[in-house]
C-alpha positions in Angstrom: -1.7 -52.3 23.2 -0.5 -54.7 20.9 2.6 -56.7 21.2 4.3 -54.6 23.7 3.9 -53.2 27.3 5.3 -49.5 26.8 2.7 -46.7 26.2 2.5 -46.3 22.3 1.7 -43.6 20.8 -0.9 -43.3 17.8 1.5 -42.2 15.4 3.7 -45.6 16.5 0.9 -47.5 16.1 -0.5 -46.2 12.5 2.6 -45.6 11.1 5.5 -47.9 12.6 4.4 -50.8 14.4 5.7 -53.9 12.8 3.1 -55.9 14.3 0.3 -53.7 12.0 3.1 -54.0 9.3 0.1 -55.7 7.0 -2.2 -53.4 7.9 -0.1 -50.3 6.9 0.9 -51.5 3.9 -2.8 -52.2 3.0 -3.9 -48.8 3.4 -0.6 -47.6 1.5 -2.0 -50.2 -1.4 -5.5 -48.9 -1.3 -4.3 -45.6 -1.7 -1.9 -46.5 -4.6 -5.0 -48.2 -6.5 -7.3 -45.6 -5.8 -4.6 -43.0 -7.9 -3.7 -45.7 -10.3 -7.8 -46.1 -11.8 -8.2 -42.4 -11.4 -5.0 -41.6 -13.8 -6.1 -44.8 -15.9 -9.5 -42.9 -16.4 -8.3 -40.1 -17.9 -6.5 -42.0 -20.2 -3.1 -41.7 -19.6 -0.5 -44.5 -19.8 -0.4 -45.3 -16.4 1.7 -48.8 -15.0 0.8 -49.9 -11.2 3.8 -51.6 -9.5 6.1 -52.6 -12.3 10.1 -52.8 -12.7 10.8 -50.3 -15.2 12.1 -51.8 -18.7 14.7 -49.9 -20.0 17.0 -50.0 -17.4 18.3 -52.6 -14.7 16.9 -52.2 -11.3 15.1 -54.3 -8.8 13.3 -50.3 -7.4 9.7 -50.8 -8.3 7.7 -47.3 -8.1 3.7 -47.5 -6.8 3.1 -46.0 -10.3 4.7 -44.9 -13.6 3.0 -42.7 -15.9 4.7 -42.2 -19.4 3.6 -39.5 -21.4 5.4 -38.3 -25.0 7.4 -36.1 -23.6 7.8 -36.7 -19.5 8.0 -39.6 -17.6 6.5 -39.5 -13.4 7.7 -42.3 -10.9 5.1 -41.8 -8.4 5.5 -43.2 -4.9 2.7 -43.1 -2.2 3.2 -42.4 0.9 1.0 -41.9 4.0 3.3 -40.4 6.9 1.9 -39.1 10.0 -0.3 -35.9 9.7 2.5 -33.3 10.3 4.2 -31.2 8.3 7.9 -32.7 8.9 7.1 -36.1 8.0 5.4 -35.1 4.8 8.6 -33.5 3.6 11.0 -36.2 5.3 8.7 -38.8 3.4 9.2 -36.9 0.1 12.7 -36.4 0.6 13.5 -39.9 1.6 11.6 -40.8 -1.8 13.5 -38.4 -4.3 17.1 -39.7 -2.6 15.4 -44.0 -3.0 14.2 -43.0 -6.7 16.3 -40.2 -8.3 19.1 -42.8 -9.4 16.2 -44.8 -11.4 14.9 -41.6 -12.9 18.4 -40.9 -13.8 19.4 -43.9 -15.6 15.6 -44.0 -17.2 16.2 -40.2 -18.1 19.4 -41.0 -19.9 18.2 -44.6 -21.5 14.9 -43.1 -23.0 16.3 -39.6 -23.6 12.9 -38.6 -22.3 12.7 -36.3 -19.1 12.2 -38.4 -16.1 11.1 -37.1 -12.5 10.3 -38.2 -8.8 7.1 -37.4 -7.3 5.8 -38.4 -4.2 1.7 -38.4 -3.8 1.6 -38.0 0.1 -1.8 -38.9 2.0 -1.8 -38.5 6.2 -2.2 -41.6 8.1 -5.2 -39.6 9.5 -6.5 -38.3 6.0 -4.2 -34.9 5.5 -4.2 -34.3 1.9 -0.4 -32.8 0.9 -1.3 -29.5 -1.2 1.7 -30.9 -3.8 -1.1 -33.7 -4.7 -2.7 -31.1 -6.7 0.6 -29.5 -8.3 1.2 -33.4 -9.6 -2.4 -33.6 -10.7 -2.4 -30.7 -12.4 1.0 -31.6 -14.5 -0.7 -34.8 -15.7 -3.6 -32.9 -16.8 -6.1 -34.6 -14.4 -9.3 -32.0 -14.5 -9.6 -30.0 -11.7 -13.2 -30.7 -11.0 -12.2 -33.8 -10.0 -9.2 -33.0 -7.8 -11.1 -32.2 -5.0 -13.1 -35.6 -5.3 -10.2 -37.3 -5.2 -8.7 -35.5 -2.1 -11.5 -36.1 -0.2 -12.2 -39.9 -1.5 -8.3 -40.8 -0.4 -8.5 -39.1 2.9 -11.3 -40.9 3.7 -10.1 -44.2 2.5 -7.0 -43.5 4.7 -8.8 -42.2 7.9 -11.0 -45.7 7.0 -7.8 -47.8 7.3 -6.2 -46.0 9.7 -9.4 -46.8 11.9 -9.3 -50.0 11.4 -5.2 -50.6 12.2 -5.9 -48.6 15.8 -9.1 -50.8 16.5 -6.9 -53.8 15.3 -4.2 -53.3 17.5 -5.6 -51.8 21.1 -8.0 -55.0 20.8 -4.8 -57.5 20.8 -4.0 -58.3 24.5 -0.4 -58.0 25.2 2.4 -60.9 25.4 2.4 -60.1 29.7 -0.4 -59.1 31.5 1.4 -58.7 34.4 -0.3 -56.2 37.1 2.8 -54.4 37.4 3.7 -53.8 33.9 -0.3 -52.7 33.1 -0.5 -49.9 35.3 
């Protein structure tokens, strides 16, 4: 169970446990890079993990993609599988980002928007994926590769994280805290 005693839950444990801090934030990345070469291949100007130029700010999104007309901060996130921490985690993205997308917005002159690319800890594929795909013109043959490629690759990680962490022995092994 990790570094504690308590009962954890799987949800603390794939999504919260600073002890699998490293581990989360692997999957998150794997995630991110899968999206990144898939935008990349259909040719779009696509940036993984940069400080925006045109404006001061120390935010960096997963991934900026710069059209003519339109430019997409993309976050990824990979809450929980339930419906309430999909839409927390896209909330809590649009109120960390929308200031950026603002001050881009009004430095470029070129419409600037928040979206949030949300994958489940235990593969749930956010049906608002699509919508973003489908603005950035990514074909929707492969849409449905894609979903099932990144839940997989999440479930994979998320797999690995619980494995990771019920295999640690705790700090006390105590008889009485163990029962």
């Amino acid at each position: 169970m990790g570094q504690t005693t308590r009962r954890e839950t799987q949800w603390h444990v794939l999504n919260l446990c600073s002890f699998n801090e490293g581990l989360i934030t692997r999957r998150h990345n794997e995630l991110a890079n899968i999206l990144y070469e898939e935008l990349k291949s259909i040719r779009l100007n696509v940036e993984l993990e940069v400080i925006p130029g045109e404006v001061k700010t120390k935010l960096k999104p997963d991934i900026i993609v710069r059209t003519p007309t339109h430019t997409y901060l993309i976050d990824m996130k990979s809450p929980y599988d339930m419906l309430a921490n999909f839409k927390k985690a896209r909330e809590e993205n649009i109120k960390s980002y929308s200031g950026l997308a603002a001050d881009m917005q009004a430095s470029s002159r070129i419409c600037t928007s928040v979206e949030t690319f949300i994958v489940g800890s235990l593969g749930s594929w956010d049906p608002q994926n699509d919508d973003i795909l489908k603005f950035l013109k990514f074909p929707q043959k492969r849409i449905s590769n894609l979903a099932k490629r990144m839940s997989l690759v999440a479930l994979k990680e998320s797999h690995q994280i619980f494995n990771i962490h019920v295999a640690i022995p705790s700090l006390d092994m105590s008889p009485s805290q163990n029962q």
